[in-house]
C-alpha positions in Angstrom: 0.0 0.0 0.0 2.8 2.2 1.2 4.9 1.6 -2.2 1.6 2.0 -4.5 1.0 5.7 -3.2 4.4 6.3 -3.4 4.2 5.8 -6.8 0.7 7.8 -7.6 2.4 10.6 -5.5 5.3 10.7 -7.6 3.3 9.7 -10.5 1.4 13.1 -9.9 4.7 15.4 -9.3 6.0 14.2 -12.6 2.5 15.7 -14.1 3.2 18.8 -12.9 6.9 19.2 -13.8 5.9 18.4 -17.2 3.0 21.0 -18.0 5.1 23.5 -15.8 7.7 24.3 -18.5 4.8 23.8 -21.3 3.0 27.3 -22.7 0.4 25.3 -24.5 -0.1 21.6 -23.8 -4.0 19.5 -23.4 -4.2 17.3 -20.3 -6.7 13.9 -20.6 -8.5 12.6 -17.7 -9.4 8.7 -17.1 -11.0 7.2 -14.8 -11.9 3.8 -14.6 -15.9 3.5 -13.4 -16.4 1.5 -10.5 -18.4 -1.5 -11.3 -19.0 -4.1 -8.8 -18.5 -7.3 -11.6 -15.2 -5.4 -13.3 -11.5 -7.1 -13.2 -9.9 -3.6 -12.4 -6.3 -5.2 -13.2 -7.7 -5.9 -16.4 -8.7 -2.9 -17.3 -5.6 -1.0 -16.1 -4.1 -3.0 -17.9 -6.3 -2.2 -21.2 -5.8 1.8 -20.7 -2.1 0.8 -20.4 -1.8 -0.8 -23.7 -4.1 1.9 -25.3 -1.8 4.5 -24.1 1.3 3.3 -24.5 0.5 3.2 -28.5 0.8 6.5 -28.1 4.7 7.4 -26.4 6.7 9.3 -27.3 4.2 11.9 -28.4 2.1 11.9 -25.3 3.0 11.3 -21.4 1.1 9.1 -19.2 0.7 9.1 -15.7 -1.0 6.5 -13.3 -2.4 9.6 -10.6 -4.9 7.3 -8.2 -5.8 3.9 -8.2 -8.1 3.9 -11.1 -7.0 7.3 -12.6 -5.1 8.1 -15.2 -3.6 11.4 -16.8 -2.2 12.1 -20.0 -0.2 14.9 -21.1 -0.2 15.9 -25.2 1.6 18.2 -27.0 -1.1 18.8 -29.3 -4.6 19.2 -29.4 -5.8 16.6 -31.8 -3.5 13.9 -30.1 -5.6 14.5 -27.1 -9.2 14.2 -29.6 -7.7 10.7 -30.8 -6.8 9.4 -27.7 -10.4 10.5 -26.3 -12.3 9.0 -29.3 -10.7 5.6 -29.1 -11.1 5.1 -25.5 -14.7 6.7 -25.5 -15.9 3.2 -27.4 -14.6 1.8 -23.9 -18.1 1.9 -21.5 -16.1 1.5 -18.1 -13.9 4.4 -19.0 -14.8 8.5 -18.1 -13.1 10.4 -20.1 -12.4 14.2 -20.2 -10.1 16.5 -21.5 -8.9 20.4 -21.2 -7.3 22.3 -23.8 -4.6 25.3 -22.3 -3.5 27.2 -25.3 -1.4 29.9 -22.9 -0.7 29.1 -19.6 -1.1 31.8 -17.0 -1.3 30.1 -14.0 1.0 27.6 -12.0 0.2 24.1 -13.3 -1.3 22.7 -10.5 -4.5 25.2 -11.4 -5.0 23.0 -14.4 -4.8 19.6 -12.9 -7.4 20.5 -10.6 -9.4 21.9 -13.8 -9.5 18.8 -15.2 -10.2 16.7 -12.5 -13.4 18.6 -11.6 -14.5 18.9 -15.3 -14.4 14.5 -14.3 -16.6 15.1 -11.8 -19.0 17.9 -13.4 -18.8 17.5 -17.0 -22.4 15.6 -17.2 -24.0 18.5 -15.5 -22.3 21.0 -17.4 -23.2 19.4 -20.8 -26.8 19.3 -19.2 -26.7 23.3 -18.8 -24.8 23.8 -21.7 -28.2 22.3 -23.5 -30.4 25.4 -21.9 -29.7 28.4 -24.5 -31.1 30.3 -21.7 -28.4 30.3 -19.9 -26.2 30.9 -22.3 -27.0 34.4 -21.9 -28.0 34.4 -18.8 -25.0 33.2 -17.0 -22.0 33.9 -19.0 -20.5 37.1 -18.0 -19.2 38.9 -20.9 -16.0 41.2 -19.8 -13.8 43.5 -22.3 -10.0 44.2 -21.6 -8.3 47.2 -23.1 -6.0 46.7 -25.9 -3.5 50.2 -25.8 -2.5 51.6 -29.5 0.8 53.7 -29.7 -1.5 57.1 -30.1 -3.3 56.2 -26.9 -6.2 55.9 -28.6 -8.2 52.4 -26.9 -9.8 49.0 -28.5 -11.4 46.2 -26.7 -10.8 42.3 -26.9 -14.5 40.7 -25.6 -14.1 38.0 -23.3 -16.5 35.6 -22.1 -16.7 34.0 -18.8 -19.4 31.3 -17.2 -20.6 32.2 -13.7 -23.2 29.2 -13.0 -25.1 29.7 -10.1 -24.8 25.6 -8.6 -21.1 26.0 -10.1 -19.6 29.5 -9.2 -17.0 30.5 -11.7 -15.9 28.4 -14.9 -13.2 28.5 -16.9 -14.2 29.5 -20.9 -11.4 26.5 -21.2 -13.6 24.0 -19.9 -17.2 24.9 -20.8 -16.6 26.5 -24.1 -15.4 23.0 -25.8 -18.6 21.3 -24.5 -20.9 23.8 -25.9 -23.0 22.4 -28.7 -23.0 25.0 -31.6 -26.4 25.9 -31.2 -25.2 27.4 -27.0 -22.4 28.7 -29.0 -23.7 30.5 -31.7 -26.2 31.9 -29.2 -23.3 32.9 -27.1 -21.0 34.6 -30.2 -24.7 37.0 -30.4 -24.6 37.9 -27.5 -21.3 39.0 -27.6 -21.9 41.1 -30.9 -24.8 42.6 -29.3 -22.9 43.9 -26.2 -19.8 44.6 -28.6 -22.4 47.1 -30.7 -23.8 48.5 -27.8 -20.3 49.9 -26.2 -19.1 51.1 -29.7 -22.6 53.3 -29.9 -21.9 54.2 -26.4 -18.0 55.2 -27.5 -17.2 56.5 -30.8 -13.8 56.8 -29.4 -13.4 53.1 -29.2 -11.2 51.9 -32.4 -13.3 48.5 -32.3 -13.8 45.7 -30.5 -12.3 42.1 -31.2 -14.5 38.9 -31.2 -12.9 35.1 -30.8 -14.1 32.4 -33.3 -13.5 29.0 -33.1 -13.0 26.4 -35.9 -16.9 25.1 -35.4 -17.8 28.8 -35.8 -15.8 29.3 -39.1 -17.3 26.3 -40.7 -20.6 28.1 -42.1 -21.0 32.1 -41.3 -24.3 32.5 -42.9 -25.7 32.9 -38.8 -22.9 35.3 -38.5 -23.6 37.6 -41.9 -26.9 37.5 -40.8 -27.0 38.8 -37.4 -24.2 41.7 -38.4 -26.8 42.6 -40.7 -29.5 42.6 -38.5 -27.3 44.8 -36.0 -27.1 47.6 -38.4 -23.3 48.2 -38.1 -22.6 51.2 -40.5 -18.7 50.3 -39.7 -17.6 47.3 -39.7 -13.8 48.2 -39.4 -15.3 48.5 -35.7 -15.9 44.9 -35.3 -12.6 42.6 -35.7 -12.5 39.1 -35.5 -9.5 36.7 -33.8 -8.4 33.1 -34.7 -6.0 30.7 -33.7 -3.5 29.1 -35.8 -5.3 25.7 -35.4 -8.8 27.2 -37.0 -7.6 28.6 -39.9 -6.2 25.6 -41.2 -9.3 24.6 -43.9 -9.8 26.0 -47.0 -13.4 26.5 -45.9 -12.3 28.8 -43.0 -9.9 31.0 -45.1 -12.5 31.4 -47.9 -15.2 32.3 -44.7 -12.5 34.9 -43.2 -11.4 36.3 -46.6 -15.4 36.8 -46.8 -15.2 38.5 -43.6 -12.8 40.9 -44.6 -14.3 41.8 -47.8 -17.0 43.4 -45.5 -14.6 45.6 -44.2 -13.8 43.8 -41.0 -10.6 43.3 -39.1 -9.1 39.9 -38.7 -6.0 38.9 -36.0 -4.3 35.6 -35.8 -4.6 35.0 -31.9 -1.8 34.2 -30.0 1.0 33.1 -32.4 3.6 31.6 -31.6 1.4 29.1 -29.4 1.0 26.7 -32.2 2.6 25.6 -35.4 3.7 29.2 -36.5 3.8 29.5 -40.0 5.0 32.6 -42.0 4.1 31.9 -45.2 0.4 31.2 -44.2 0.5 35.0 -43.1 1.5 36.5 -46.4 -1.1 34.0 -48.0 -4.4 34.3 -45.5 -6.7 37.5 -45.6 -5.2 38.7 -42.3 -5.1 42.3 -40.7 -2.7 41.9 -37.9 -1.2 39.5 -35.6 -1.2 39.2 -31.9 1.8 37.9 -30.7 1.9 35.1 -27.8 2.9 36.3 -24.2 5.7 33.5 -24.4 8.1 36.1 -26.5 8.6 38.5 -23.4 8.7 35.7 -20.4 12.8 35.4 -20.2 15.7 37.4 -20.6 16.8 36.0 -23.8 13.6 37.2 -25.7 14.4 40.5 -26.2 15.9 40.3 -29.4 13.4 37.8 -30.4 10.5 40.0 -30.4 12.4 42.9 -32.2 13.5 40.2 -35.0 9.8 39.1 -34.7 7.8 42.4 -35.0 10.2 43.2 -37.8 9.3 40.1 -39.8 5.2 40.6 -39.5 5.4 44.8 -40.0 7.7 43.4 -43.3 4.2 41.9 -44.0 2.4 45.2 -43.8 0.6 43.4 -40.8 -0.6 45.1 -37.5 0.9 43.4 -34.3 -0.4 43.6 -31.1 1.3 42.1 -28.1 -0.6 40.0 -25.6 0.3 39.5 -21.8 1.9 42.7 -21.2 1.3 42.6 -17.6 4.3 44.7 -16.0 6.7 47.8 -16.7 9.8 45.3 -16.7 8.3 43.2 -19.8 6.9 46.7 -21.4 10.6 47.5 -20.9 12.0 44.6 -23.0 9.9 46.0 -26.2 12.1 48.7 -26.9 13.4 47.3 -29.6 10.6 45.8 -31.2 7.8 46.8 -34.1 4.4 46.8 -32.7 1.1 49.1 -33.0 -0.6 47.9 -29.3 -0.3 46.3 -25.9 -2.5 43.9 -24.0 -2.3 42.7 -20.5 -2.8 43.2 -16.8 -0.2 46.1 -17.2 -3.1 48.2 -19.1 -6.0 46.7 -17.3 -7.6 43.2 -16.3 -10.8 42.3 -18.2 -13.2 45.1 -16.9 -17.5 44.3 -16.8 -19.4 46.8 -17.9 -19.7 49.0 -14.7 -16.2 48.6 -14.5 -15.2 49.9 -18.5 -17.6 53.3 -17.8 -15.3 53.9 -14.8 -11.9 53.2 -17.2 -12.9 55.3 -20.0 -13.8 58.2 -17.6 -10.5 58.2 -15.9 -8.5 57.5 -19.3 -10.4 59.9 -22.2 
């Protein structure tokens, strides 16, 4: 007994040294279901073999008796692995995607081990468009341009009443795309309402994910209903990952025909890829906060900025959150700042009070 927690003990400090040094990384959750009839070496044994197909390109840790947690470099690795063990009916199964880790990376072990434990009643709520509206929180944070003048990146975050607080990470993959579309409206509607409020707002950035970006006819349809007379006002951001398909660039390159602004978000945090810049109807990039965390960085970002202003491309740099990484920009290209060093995401109440004390 004494050897075998030994082992999960260690089993769970080796988790956490490994996502520690990781920026981006998606962490799998299995648990073996207690049934009173199963042969629970057996079926260690099965989730063994399964994951063991999969070294050297994931990490697998035995965490608790009859839990298991896997550690992937890349997103889709972590979508194979969960499909093929999903046809398994003793196995619970859930995953978390961190595309930029902000927090120490024992915050998103305990993520996904409550998403084990709450994912059925999420997915339940998830189902009730209600309160998709009603219970996501929609915040804005200030993006800073070099003339001072001031844009907004919209945010979205779940505040369920049985739940309390939920990370967009963990309820925003297990939104069906009916909650989602529902929520992206909601979104645009509160986006509209603060650029009538402030004409001194540049514009306001929206996120859109891959399932989002397979048919915009909801999207073209609702901006139309708004009434927007600008739509330079509205931008859009993608990750790397979603722009992939050739149905997603034609839909962007649609996008942008309207007259609307469109960021790669958070590069550097995936595959980056030049060339797909100087191909793909983009307006700007938004560089990863992973280019100022270290000493050594500083001449990275300059060569960096240099590259995508080369591209006639706007770059904005996330994760800004002190004057000692402001400092280490110097050097480099860029048209704005983001981050905690400008301002946290602010509600509603809380942007009225920022815009009086800033214009």
């Amino acid at each position: 007994m004494e050897t075998g927690m030994t082992l999960f003990e260690s089993n769970r400090k080796s988790v956490l040294e490994s996502i520690e040094h990781k920026k981006s990384f998606t962490l799998v959750y299995i648990t073996i279901i207690s049934w009173h009839d199963l042969d629970l070496s057996k079926c260690i044994d099965v989730v063994r073999c399964k994951l063991t197909l999969y070294q050297p390109k994931v990490e697998w840790y035995r965490v608790f008796d009859k839990e298991f947690l896997v550690v992937c470099h890349a997103q889709s690795q972590a979508r194979l692995i969960c499909q093929e063990l999903s046809n398994i009916d003793y196995l619970k199964i859930h995953y978390l995607y961190v595309q930029d880790r902000k927090f120490p990376a024992l915050n998103y072990v305990r993520q996904v081990y409550l998403q084990n434990t709450t994912s059925d009643e999420l997915k339940e709520c998830s189902s009730q468009k209600s309160l998709v509206t009603e219970e996501f929180e929609i915040v804005f944070q200030p993006i800073l341009h070099h003339n001072r003048q001031l844009s907004f990146e919209a945010l979205s975050r779940w505040r369920g009443e049985e739940m309390g607080s939920i990370s967009p990470g963990i309820c925003i993959p297990i939104l069906n795309i009916e909650s989602l579309i529902e929520l992206t409206k909601s979104i645009i509607n509160k986006a509209v309402d603060l650029l009538s409020k402030y004409k001194e707002i540049v514009y306001v950035s929206i996120n859109l994910s891959a399932s989002l970006l397979k048919d915009i006819t909801w999207l073209i349809e609702h901006l139309d209903e708004m009434g927007i007379t600008n739509n330079n006002r509205i931008a859009f951001e993608v990750t790397e990952e979603t722009i992939m398909g050739i149905e997603a660039s034609e839909n962007l390159k649609m996008m942008r025909e309207r007259g609307h602004i469109i960021f790669i978000d958070g590069f550097g945090s995936g595959n980056s890829n030049f060339q797909y810049m100087s191909l793909l109807p983009l307006d700007g990039v938004k560089l990863d906060r992973l280019f100022i965390s270290g000493k050594s960085n500083k001449k990275v970002m300059e060569l960096l900025t240099n590259i995508i202003k080369a591209l006639n491309l706007e770059v904005i740099i996330e994760g800004v959150d002190n004057v000692e990484q402001l400092n280490t920009l110097s050097e480099a290209q860029y048209d704005s700042i983001q981050g905690y060093y400008i301002s946290k995401p602010l509600t509603i109440n809380e942007l009225t009070k920022f815009m009086n004390d800033n214009c």
